[in-house]
C-alpha positions in Angstrom: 10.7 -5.9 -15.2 10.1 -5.4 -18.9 8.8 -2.6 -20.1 7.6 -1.0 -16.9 10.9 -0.4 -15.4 11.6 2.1 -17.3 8.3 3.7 -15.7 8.8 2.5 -12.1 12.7 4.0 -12.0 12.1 7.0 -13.8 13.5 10.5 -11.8 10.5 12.6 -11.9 7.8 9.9 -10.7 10.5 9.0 -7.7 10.5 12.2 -6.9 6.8 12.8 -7.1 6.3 10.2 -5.2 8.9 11.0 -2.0 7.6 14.3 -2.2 4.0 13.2 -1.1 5.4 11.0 1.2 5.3 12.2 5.0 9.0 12.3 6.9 9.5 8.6 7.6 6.9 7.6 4.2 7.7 4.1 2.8 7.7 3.1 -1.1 7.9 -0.4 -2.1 7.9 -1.0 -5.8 9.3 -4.2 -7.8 13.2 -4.3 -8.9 14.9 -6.8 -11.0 15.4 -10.5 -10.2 18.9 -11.2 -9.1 18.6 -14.2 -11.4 18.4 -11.8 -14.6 21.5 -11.9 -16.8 21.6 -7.9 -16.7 20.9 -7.6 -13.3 22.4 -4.4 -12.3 20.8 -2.4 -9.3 24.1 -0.1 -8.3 22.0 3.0 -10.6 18.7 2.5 -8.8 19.8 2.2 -5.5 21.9 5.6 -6.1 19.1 7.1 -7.2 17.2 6.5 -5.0 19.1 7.3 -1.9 19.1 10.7 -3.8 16.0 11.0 -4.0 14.4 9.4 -0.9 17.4 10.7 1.9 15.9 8.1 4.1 17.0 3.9 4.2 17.0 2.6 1.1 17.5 -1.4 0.7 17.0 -4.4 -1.7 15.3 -7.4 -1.0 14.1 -10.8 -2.8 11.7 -13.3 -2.4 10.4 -16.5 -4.4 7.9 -16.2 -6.6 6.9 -19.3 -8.4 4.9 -18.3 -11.4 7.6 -15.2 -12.1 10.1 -16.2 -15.0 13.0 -15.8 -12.7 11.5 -17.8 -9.7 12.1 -14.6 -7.9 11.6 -10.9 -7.7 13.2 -8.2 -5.8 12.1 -4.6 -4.5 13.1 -1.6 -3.7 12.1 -0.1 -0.2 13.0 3.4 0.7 11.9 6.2 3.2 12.1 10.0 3.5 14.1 11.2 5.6 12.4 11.7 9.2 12.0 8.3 11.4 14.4 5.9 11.6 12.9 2.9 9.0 15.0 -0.5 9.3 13.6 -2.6 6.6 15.4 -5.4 7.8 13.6 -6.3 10.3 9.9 -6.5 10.8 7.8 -3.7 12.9 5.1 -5.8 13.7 6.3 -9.4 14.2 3.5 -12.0 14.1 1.6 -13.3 17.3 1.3 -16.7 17.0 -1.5 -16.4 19.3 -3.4 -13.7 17.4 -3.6 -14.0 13.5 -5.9 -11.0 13.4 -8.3 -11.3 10.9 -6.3 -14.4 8.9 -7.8 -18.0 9.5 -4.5 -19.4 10.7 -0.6 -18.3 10.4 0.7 -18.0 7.2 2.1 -20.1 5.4 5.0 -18.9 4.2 5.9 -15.6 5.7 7.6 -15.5 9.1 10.2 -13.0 10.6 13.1 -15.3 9.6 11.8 -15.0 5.7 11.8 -11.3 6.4 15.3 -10.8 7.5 16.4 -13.0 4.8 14.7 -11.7 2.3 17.7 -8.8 2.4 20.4 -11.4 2.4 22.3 -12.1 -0.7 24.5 -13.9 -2.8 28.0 -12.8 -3.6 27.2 -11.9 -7.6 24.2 -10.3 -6.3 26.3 -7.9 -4.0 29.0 -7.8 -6.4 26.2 -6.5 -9.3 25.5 -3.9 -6.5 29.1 -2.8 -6.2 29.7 0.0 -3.2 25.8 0.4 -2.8 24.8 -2.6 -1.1 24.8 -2.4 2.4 
């Protein structure tokens, strides 16, 4: 992430931003590629389960025109409703797109559930905290 992560992990922005969340509020921000040779997300993750008290998971998807190929996030609640990342809330109607021209083209419910599977060095790099 360069020199933003540094911004996006710092304590006292987290924590502004779980305290203006409602119970149940969601944060997505950008975390390292797992393809980075420093990849280490173990710290984050801790802090933010501190911080958030809700679910807190990685997930990575391809990204073409990113250095790596691929980017990961960070996705946590406040505590209050249940949130399970993992799977989608709203899976799509392939009879409704709403107010898209057709279905996408990429994104489906299978690409969302794997977008929180891993490789081994991955989960390794994430030691006790992956989940």
């Amino acid at each position: 992430m360069g020199v933003y992560a540094n911004e996006l992990s710092n304590e006292d922005l987290l924590k502004s931003i779980a305290k203006a969340l409602k119970p149940g509020g969601v944060l997505s921000t950008p975390a390292d590629s797992i393809w980075l040779n420093n990849f280490a997300m173990e710290d984050t993750i801790t802090l933010c389960r501190n911080i958030f008290k809700g679910s807190v998971n990685y997930a990575w998807t391809s990204v073409p025109s990113y250095a790596s190929g691929s980017i990961g996030f960070m996705l946590c609640s406040t505590a209050g409703p249940s949130v399970d990342f993992k799977r989608p809330v709203n899976p799509l109607d392939p009879s409704n797109f709403g107010v898209a021209q057709g279905p996408p083209k990429f994104y489906n419910s299978e690409i969302h559930t794997a977008a929180f599977s891993l490789p081994a060095f991955a989960k390794s790099a994430m030691g006790s905290k992956y989940e």
